[in-house]
C-alpha positions, 0 to 999 in steps of 0.5 A, spaced: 489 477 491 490 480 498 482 481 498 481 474 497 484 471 502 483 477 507 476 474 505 477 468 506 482 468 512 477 472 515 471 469 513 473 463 516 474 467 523 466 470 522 463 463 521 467 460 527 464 466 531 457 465 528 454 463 535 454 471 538 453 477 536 459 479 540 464 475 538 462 477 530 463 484 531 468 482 535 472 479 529 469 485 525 472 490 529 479 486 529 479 485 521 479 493 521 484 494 525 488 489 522 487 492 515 489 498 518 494 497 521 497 493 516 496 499 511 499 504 516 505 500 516 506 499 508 504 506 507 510 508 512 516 503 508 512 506 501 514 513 505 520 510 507 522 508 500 521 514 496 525 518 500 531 513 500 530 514 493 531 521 493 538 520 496 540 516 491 537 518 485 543 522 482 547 516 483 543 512 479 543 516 472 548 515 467 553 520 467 552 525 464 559 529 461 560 537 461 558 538 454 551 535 455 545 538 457 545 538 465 538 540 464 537 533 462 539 528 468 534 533 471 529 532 467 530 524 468 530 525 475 524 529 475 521 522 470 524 517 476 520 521 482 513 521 478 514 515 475 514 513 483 509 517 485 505 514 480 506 507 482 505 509 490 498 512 488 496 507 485 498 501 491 495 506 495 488 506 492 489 497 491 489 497 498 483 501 499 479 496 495 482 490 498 480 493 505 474 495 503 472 489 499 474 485 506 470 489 511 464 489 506 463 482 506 464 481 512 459 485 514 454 483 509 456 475 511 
């Protein structure tokens, strides 16, 4: 969804500067920097997160009580941060496609 509108959004800015070559790198040049900055800013809060989450974790189990195993919270806890990384992973590789979904066609435009 995000890649279809970066086109758009950008697309339009492009047409609008189709009289100079200049003014359409120049747009080129803004989307990449726009993309990237958008996608440093979503990379530090996604950091941020997780390692908020790491803080918290323990205090989201369920108790566990003396005559349980206490290896099973940790085990929960190590589920919870994979589960995490997992999700992290694959945002990371969304927005790695909707950014080069932009500038590709960008480009080819």
């Amino acid at each position: 969804l995000v890649a279809f509108a970066g086109v758009a959004f950008f697309g339009h800015l492009l047409d609008q500067a189709e009289s100079s070559l200049f003014w359409m790198m120049a747009v080129i040049a803004f989307a990449a920097v726009a993309l990237l900055a958008c996608r440093d800013t979503a990379s530090r809060a996604r950091q941020n997160w997780v390692e908020g989450a790491k803080h918290v974790s323990y205090c989201e189990m369920p108790a566990i009580t003396e005559a349980d195993d206490l290896s099973l919270g940790k085990t929960l806890s190590i589920i919870a941060h994979e589960k995490k990384h997992e999700l992290g992973h694959a945002v990371v590789e969304a927005e790695d496609e909707a950014m080069s979904i932009i500038l590709s066609f960008m480009l080819v435009q």
